[in-house]
C-alpha positions in Angstrom: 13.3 -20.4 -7.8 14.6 -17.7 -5.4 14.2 -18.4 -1.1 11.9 -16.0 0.2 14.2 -14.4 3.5 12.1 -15.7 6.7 12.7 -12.6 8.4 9.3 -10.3 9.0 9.8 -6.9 7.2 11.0 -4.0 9.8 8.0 -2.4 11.9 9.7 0.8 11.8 10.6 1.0 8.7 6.7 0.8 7.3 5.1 2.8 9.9 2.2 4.6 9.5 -0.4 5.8 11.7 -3.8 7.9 11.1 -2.3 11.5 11.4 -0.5 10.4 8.2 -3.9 10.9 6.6 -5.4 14.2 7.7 -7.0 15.5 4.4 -8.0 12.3 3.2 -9.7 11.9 6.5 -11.5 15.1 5.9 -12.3 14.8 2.1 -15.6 12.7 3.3 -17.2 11.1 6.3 -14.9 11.8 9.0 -16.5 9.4 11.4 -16.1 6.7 8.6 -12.8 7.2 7.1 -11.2 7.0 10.7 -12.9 3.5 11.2 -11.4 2.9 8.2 -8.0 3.9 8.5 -7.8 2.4 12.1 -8.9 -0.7 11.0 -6.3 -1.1 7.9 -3.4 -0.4 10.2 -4.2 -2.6 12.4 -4.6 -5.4 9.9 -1.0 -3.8 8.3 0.4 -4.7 11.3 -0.4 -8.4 11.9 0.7 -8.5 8.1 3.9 -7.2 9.0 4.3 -10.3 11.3 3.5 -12.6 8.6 4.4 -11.5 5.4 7.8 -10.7 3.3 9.9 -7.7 3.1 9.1 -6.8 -0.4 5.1 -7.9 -0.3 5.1 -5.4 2.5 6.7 -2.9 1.0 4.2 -2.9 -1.6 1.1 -3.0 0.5 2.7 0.1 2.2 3.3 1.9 -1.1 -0.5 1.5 -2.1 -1.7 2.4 1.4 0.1 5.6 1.6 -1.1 7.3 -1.1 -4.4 7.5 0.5 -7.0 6.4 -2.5 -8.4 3.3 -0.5 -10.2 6.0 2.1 -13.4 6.1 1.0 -17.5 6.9 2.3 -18.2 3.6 0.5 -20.5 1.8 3.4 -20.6 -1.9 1.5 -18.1 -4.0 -0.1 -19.6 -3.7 -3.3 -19.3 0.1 -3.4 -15.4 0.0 -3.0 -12.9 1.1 -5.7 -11.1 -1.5 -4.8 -13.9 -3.9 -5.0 -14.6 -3.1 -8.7 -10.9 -2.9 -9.7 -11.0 -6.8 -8.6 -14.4 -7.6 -10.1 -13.3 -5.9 -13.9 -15.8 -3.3 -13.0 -13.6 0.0 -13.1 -14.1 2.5 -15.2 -11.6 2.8 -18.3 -9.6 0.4 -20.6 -9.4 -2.0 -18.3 -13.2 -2.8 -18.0 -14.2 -6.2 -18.1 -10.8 -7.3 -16.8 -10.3 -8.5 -12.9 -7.3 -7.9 -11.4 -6.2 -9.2 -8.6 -4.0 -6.9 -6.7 -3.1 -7.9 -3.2 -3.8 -4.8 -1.5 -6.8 -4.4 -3.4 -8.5 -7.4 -1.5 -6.2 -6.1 1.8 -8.2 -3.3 2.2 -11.5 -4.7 1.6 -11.0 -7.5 4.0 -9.7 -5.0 6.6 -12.1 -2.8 6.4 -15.5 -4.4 5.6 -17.4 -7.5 7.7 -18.6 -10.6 6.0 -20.8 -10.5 3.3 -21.5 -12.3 0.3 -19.6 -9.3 -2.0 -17.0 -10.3 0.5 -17.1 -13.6 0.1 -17.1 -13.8 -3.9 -13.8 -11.8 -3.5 -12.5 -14.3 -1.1 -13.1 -17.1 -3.4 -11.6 -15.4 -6.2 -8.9 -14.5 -4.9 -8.3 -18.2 -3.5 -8.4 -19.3 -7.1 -5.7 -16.7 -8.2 -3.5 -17.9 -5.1 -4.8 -21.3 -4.8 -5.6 -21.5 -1.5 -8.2 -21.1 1.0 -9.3 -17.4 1.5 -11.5 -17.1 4.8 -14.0 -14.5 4.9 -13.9 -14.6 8.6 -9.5 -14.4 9.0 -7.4 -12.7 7.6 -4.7 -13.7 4.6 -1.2 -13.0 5.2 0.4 -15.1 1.7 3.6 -15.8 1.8 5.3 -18.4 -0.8 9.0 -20.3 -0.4 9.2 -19.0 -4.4 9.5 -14.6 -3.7 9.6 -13.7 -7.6 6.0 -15.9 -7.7 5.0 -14.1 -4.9 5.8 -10.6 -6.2 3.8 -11.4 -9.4 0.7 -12.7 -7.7 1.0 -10.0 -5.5 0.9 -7.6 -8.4 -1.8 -9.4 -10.1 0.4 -10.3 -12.3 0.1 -14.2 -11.9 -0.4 -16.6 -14.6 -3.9 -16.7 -14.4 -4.7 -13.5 -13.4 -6.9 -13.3 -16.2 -8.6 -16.2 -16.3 -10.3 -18.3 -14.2 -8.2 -21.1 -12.5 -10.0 -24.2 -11.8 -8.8 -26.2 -8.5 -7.9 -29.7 -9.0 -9.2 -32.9 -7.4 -8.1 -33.5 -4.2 -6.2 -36.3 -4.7 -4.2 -34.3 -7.1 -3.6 -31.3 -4.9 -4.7 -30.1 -1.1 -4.0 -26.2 -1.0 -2.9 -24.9 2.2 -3.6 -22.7 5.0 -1.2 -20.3 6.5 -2.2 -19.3 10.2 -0.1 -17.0 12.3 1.3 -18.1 15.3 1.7 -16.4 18.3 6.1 -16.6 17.6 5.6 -14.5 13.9 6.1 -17.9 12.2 3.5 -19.5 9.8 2.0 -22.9 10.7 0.7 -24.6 7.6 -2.5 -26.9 8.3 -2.0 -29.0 5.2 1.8 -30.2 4.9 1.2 -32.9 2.4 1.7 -29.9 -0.7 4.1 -27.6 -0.7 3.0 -23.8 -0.1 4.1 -23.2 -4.1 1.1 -23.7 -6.3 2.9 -25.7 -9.7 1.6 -24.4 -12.6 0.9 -28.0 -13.5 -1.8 -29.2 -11.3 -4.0 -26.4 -12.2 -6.4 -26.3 -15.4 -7.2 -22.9 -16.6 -10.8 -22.1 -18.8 -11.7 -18.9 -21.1 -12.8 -16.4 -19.3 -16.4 -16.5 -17.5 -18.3 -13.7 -16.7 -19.7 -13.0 -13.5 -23.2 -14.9 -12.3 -26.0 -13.7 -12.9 -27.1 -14.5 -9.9 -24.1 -12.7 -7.9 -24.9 -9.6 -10.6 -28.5 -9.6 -8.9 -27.0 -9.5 -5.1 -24.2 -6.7 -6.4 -27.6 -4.7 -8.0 -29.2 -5.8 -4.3 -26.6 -4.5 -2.3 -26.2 -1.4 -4.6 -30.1 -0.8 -4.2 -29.8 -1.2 -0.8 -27.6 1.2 -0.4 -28.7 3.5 -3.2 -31.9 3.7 -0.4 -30.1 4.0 2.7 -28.1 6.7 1.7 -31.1 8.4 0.0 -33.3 7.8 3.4 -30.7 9.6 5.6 -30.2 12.2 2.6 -34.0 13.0 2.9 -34.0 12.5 6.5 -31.0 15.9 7.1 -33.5 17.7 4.6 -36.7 17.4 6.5 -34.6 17.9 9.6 -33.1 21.2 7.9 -36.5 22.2 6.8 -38.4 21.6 10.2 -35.2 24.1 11.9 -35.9 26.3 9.1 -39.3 26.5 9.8 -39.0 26.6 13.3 -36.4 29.2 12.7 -39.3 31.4 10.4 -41.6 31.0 13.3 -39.5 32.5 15.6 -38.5 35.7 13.4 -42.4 35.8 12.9 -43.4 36.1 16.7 -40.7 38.7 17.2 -41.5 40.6 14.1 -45.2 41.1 15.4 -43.9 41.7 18.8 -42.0 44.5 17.7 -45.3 45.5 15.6 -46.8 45.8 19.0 -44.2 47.8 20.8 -44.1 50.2 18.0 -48.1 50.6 18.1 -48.1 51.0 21.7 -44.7 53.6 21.1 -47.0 55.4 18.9 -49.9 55.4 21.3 -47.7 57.3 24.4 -46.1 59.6 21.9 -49.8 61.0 20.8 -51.1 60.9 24.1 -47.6 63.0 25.6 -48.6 65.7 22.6 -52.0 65.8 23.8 -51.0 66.3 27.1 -48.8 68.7 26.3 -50.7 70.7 23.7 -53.1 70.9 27.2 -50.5 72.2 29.0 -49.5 74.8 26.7 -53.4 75.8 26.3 -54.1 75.8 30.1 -50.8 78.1 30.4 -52.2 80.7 27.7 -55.5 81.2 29.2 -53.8 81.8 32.6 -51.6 84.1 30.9 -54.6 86.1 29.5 -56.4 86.4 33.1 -53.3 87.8 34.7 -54.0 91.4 36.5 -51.6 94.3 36.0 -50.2 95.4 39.8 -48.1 98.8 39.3 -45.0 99.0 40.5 -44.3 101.0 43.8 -43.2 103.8 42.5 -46.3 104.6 40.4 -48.2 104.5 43.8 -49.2 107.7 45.4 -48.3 108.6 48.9 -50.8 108.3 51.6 -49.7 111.1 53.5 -49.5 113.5 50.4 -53.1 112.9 49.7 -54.2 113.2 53.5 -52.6 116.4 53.6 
């Protein structure tokens, strides 16, 4: 069994920060996806208090690529809820596993719930220890090459269910955070290390059918939330729309008008000057001839 170093992994060296996500970000629900990513990092953070060098170097490696941002608005709709649940798509259908930074995202980024919940437990059975919904789970184990492998899901039981023992046969613990980076463990009587011994494993059980009815619940509900706000934009769209029509229909008439009354001064200016012209031609046609000076004959010639 390998020591696992007690020195928390480098801060620095696992940074990461929402700008590192832009077009994930922008691939969905902006509003949403920042939430999300805000609230991962933060959780990333306390981790790197808590856990070892190499689990944190793996959490970082899945959360930089960016596939855990997601508009999914319950537990149940998460990727990585139905890669832990054997519900994903593919060959590996049917199969839970029981990656850490599957469930590290979930808790991070989704309140308690009884999706939530199922997860914690299972994931307490693949650790064997007690998974809060309400805190968060920082695992770290004395044994690291254990820990790598039930970090990767790749524990002994990872595909079956794992039964705790009495109590008398084996307390698992807690590991809470204290305020110096160091882990305080509330049961001391067992050793972090879950033996392989005191655990008794079963064929594999499907799911309940009675957490299959709250998934379908929870997927209904949704399924109806997100077609209520679908069909809410639409009738919002088609009342600006409308209003929209309404408004090119009052200007259209009101042009209809101005052109009618356009067509109304243009006739009357014709007719007004067709009287112009007319009241010039008769005016013309009364006009007098007056001979020019010239053409007059002299006064005096004809006195004389």
């Amino acid at each position: 069994m390998e020591n696992n170093d007690s020195r928390p992994a480098s801060r620095d060296e696992y940074n990461l920060n929402r700008d590192y996500f832009p077009y994930e970000i922008s691939a969905g629900d902006p509003d949403l996806r920042s939430s999300q990513v805000d609230s991962v990092l933060s959780s990333f953070e306390e981790a790197k208090k808590v856990m070892s060098a190499q689990a944190i170097h793996e959490i970082h490696r899945y959360l930089k690529a960016g596939r855990w941002i997601h508009d999914a608005p319950s537990t149940s709709r998460h990727p990585a809820y139905k890669h832990i649940k054997g519900q994903s798509s593919g060959p590996n259908r049917g199969v839970p596993r029981f990656y850490y930074p599957y469930f590290f995202v979930l808790h991070a980024i989704f309140p308690p719930s009884e999706s939530l919940r199922t997860v914690c437990e299972d994931m307490g059975r693949y650790w064997g220890l007690r998974v809060s919904v309400y805190e968060p789970f920082y695992p770290r184990l004395q044994d690291s090459e254990r820990e790598m492998d039930l970090i990767m899901g790749k524990g002994p039981h990872a595909r079956r269910q794992v039964v705790r023992p009495p109590q008398s046969q084996y307390s698992p613990a807690v590991f809470t955070p204290t305020q110096d980076g160091s882990l305080e463990i509330e049961d001391q009587k067992d050793s972090i290390q879950v033996a392989t011994d005191t655990v008794r494993t079963s064929q594999p059980v499907p799911t309940s059918a009675s957490d299959t009815l709250r998934n379908y619940d929870e997927e209904l509900a949704s399924i109806r939330s997100n077609f209520e706000q679908r069909l809410a934009k639409f009738q919002a769209q088609m009342q600006q729309d409308a209003d929209k029509a309404q408004e090119i229909r009052q200007h259209t008439m009101l042009a209809q008008q101005h052109f009618k009354r356009g067509q109304e001064h243009a006739l009357a200016a014709i007719e007004i000057a067709e009287s112009i012209v007319e009241t010039l031609n008769a005016a013309k046609r009364h006009v007098v001839a007056v001979p020019d000076d010239e053409e007059r004959p002299n006064k005096r010639l004809r006195e004389n």
